[in-house]
TIZA-401850 format. One record per residue (C-alpha): x, y, z; residue number from 1; chain. Coordinates in nm, 3 decimals, padded with zeros to 5 digits. Each point is the difference from the previous one (the first is absolute). Example, Ala and Ser with C-alpha at 12.3 -4.5 7.8 and 13.67 -1.06 7.14 Angstrom:
<recs>
<rec X="01.230" Y="-00.450" Z="00.780" k="1" c="A"/>
<rec X="00.137" Y="00.344" Z="-00.066" k="2" c="A"/>
</recs>
This chain:
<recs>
<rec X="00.207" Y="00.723" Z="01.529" k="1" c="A"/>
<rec X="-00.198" Y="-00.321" Z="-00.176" k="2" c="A"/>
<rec X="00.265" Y="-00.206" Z="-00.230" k="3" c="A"/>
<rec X="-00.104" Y="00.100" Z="-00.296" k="4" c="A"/>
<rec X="00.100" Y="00.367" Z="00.029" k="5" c="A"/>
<rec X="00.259" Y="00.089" Z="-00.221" k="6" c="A"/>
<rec X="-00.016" Y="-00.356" Z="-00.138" k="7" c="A"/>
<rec X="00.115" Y="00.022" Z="-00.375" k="8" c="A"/>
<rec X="-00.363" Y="-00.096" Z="-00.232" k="9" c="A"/>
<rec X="00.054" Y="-00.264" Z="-00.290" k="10" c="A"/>
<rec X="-00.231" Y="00.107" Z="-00.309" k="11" c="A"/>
<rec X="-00.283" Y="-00.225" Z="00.114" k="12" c="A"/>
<rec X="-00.029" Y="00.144" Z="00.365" k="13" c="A"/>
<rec X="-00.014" Y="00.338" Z="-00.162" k="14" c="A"/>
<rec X="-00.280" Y="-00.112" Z="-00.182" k="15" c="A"/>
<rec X="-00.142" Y="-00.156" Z="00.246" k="16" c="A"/>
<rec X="00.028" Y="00.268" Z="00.222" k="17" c="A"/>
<rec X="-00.128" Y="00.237" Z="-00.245" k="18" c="A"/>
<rec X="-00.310" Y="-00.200" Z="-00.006" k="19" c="A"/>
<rec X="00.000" Y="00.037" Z="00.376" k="20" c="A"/>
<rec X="-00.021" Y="00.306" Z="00.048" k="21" c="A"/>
<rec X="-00.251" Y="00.150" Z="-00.301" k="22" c="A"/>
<rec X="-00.264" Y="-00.220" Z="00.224" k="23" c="A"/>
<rec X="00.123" Y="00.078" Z="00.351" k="24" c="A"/>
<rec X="00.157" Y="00.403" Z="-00.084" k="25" c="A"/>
<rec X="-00.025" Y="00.023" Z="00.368" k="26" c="A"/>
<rec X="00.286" Y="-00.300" Z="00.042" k="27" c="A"/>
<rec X="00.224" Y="00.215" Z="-00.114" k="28" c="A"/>
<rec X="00.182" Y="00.053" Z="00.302" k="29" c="A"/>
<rec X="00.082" Y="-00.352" Z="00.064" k="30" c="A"/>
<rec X="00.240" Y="00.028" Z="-00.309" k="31" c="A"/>
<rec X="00.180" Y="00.339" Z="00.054" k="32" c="A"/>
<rec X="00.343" Y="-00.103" Z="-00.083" k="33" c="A"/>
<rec X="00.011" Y="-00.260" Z="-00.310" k="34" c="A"/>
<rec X="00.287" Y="-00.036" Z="-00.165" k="35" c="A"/>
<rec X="00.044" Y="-00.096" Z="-00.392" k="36" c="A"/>
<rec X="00.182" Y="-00.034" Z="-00.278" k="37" c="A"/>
<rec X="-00.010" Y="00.238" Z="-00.310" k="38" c="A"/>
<rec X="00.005" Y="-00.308" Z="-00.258" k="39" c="A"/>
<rec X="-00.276" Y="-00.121" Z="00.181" k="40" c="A"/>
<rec X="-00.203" Y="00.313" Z="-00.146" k="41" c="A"/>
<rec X="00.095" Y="-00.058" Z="-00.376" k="42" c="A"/>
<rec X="-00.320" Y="-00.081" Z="-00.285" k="43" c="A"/>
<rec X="00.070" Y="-00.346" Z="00.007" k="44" c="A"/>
<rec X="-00.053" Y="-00.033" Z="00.377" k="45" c="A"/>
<rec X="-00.256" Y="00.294" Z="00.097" k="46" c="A"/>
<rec X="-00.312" Y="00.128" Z="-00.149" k="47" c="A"/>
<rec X="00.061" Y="00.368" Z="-00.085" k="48" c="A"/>
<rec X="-00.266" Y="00.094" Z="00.246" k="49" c="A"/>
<rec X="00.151" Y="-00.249" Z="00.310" k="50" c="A"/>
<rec X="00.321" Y="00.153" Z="-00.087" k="51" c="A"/>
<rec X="-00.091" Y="00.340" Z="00.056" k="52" c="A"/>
<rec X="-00.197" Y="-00.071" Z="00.330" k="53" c="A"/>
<rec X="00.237" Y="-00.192" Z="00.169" k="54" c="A"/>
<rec X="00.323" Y="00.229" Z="-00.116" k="55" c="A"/>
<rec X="-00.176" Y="00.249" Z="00.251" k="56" c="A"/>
<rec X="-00.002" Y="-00.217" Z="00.260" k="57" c="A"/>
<rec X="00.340" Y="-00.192" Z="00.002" k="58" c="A"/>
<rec X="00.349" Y="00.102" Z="00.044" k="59" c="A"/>
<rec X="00.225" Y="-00.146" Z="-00.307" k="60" c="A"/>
<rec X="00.291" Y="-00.225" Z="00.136" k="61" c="A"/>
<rec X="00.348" Y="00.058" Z="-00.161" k="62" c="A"/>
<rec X="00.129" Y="-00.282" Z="-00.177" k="63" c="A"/>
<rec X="00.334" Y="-00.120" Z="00.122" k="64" c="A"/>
<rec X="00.259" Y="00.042" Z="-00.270" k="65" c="A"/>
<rec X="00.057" Y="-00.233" Z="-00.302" k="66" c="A"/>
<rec X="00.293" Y="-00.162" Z="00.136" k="67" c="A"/>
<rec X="-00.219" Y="-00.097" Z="00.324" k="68" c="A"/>
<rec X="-00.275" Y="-00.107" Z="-00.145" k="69" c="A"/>
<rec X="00.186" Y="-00.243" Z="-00.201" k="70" c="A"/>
<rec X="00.172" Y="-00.101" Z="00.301" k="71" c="A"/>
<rec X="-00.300" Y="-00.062" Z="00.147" k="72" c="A"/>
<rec X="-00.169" Y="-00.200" Z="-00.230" k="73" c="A"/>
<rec X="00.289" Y="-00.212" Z="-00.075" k="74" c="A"/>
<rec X="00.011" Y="-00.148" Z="00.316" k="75" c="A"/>
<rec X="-00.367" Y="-00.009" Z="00.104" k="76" c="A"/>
<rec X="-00.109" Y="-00.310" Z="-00.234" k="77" c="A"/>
<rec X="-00.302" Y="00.143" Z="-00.108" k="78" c="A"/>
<rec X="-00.263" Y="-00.177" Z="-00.178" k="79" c="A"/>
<rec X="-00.012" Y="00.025" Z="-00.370" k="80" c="A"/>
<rec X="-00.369" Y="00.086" Z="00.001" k="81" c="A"/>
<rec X="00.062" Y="00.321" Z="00.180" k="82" c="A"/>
<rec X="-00.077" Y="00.326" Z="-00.154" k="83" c="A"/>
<rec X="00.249" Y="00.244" Z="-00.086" k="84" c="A"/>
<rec X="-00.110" Y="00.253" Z="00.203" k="85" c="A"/>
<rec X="-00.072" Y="-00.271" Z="00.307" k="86" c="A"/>
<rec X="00.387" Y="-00.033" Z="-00.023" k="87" c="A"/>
<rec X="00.058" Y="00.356" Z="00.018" k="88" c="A"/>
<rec X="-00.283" Y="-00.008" Z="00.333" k="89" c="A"/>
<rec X="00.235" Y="-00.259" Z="00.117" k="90" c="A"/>
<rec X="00.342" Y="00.160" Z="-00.074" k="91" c="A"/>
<rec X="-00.140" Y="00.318" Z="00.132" k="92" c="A"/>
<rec X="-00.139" Y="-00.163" Z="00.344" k="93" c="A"/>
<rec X="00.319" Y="-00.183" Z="00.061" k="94" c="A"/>
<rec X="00.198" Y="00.274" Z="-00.094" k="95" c="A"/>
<rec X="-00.171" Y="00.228" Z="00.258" k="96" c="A"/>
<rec X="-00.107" Y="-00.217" Z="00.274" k="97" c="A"/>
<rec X="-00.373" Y="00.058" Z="-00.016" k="98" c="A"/>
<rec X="-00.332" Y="-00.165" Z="00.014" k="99" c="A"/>
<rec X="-00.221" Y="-00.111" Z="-00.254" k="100" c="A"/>
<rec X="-00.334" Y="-00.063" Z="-00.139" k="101" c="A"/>
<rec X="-00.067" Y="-00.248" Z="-00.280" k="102" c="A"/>
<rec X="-00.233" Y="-00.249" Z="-00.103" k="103" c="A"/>
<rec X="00.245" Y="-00.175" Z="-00.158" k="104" c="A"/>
<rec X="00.074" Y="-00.323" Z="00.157" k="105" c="A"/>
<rec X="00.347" Y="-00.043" Z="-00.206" k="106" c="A"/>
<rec X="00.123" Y="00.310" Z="00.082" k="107" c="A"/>
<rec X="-00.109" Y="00.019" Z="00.394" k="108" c="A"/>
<rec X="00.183" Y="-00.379" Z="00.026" k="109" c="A"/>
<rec X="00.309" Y="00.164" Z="-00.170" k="110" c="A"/>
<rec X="-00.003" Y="00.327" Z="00.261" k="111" c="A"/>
<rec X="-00.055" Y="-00.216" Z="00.251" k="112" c="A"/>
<rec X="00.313" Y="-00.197" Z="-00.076" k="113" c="A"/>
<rec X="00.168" Y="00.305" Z="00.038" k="114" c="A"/>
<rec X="-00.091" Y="00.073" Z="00.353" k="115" c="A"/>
<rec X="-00.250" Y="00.314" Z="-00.173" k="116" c="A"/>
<rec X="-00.291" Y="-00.004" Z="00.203" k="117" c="A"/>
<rec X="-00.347" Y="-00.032" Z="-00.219" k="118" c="A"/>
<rec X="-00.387" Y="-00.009" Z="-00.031" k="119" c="A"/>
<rec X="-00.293" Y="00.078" Z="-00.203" k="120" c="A"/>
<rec X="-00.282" Y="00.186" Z="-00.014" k="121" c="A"/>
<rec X="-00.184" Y="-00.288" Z="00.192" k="122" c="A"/>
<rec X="00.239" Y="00.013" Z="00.262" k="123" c="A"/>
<rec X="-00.051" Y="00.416" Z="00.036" k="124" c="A"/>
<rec X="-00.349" Y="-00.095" Z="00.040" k="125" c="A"/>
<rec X="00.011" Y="-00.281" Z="00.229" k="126" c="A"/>
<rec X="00.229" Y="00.215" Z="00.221" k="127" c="A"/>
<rec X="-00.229" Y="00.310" Z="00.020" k="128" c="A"/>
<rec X="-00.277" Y="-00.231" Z="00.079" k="129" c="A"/>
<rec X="00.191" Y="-00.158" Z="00.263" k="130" c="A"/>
<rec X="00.148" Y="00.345" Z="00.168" k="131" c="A"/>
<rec X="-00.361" Y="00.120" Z="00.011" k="132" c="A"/>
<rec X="00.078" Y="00.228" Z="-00.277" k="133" c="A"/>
<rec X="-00.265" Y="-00.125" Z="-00.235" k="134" c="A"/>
<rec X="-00.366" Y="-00.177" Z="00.032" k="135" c="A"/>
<rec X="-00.048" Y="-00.354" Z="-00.069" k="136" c="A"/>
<rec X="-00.303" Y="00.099" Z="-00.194" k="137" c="A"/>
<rec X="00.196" Y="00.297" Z="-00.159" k="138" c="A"/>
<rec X="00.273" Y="-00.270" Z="-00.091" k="139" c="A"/>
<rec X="-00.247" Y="-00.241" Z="-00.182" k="140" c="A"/>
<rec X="-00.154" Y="00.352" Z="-00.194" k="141" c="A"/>
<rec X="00.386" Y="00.051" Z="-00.057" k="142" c="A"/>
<rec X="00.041" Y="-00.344" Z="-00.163" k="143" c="A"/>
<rec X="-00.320" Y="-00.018" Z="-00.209" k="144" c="A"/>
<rec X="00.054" Y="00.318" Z="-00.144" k="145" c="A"/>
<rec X="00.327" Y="-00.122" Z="-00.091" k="146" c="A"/>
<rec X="-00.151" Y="-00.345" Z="-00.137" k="147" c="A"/>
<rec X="-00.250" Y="00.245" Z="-00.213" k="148" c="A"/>
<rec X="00.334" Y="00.132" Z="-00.168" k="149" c="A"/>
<rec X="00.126" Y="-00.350" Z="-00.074" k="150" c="A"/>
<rec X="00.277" Y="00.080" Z="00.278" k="151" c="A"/>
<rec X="00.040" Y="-00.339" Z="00.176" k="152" c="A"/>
<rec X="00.217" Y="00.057" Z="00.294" k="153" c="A"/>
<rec X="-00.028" Y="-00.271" Z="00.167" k="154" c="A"/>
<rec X="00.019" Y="-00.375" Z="-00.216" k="155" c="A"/>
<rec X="-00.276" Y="-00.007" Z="-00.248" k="156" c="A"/>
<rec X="-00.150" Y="-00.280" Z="00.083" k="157" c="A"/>
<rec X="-00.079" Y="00.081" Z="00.349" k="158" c="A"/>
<rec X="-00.263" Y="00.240" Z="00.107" k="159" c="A"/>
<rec X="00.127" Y="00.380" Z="00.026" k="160" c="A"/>
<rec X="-00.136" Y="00.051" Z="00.373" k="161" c="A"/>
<rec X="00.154" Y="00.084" Z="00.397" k="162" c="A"/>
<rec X="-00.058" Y="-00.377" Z="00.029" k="163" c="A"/>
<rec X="00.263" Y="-00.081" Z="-00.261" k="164" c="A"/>
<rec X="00.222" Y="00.232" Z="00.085" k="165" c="A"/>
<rec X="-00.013" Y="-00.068" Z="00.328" k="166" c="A"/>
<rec X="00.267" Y="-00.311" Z="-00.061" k="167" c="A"/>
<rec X="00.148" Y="00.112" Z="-00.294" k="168" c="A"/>
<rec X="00.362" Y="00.057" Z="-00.014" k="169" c="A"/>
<rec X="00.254" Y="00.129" Z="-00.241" k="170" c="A"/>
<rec X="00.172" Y="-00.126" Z="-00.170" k="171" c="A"/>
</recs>
């Protein structure tokens, strides 16, 4: 089972992932158990229509109750920047243990001080490439099709191909 099954997605994977998979349908398989939020699907984070795709394709994580999730944040000196609902990816993940799948830098540093194991969609990528999973040439499609959506997953100044990923890390 690859790491990022049942990994919990912040709002930008999702999209991300969305992305993904109207160019590569056939991917699909690869991301079989993804794990979200329901704030994460609200107007003010989701396109109507990425909404409604990706509802049929994740299961909705359970929040952990009030009293937790202050709990939670009061101790995890998160930084002020966050998002609200990047705190409630956060309280959720630590609360439950799991994995998960952000492109933001702030709050993978802040799971990772936690002991939560993290990546990105990079990392996904770079691992199916690696296991033999995925093309090298299918990767780079992968990435410039992203790139045409103004989806930079890997640092915007560096070219989105296998050869950058190759020594990327995260975070």
């Amino acid at each position: 089972m690859p790491w990022w099954d049942n990994a919990l997605y912040d709002t930008c994977s999702l999209i991300t992932l969305d992305k993904l998979l109207l160019d590569r349908p056939e991917r699909a398989y690869h991301f079989r158990h993804v794990l979200a939020i329901e704030a994460s699907f609200s107007t003010d984070q989701l396109r109507e229509t990425t909404a409604q795709r990706m509802l049929q394709r994740v299961t909705l994580s359970a929040l952990p109750r009030a009293s937790d999730v202050a709990r939670i944040l009061a101790t995890a000196g998160l930084p002020r920047a966050l998002a609200d609902v990047d705190r409630l990816v956060f309280a959720t993940a630590v609360y439950h243990g799991v994995t998960v799948v952000t492109g933001d830098i702030r709050l993978a540093r802040a799971l990772t001080r936690q002991g939560q194991h993290v990546g990105n969609m990079a990392m996904i990528l770079k691992t199916l490439v690696t296991a033999h999973g995925l093309a090298i040439t299918e990767c780079d499609a992968i990435l410039a099709d992203l790139v045409k959506r103004h989806d930079f997953i890997l640092p915007a100044d560096a070219p989105q191909t296998w050869a950058t990923l190759q020594s990327y890390t995260f975070p």
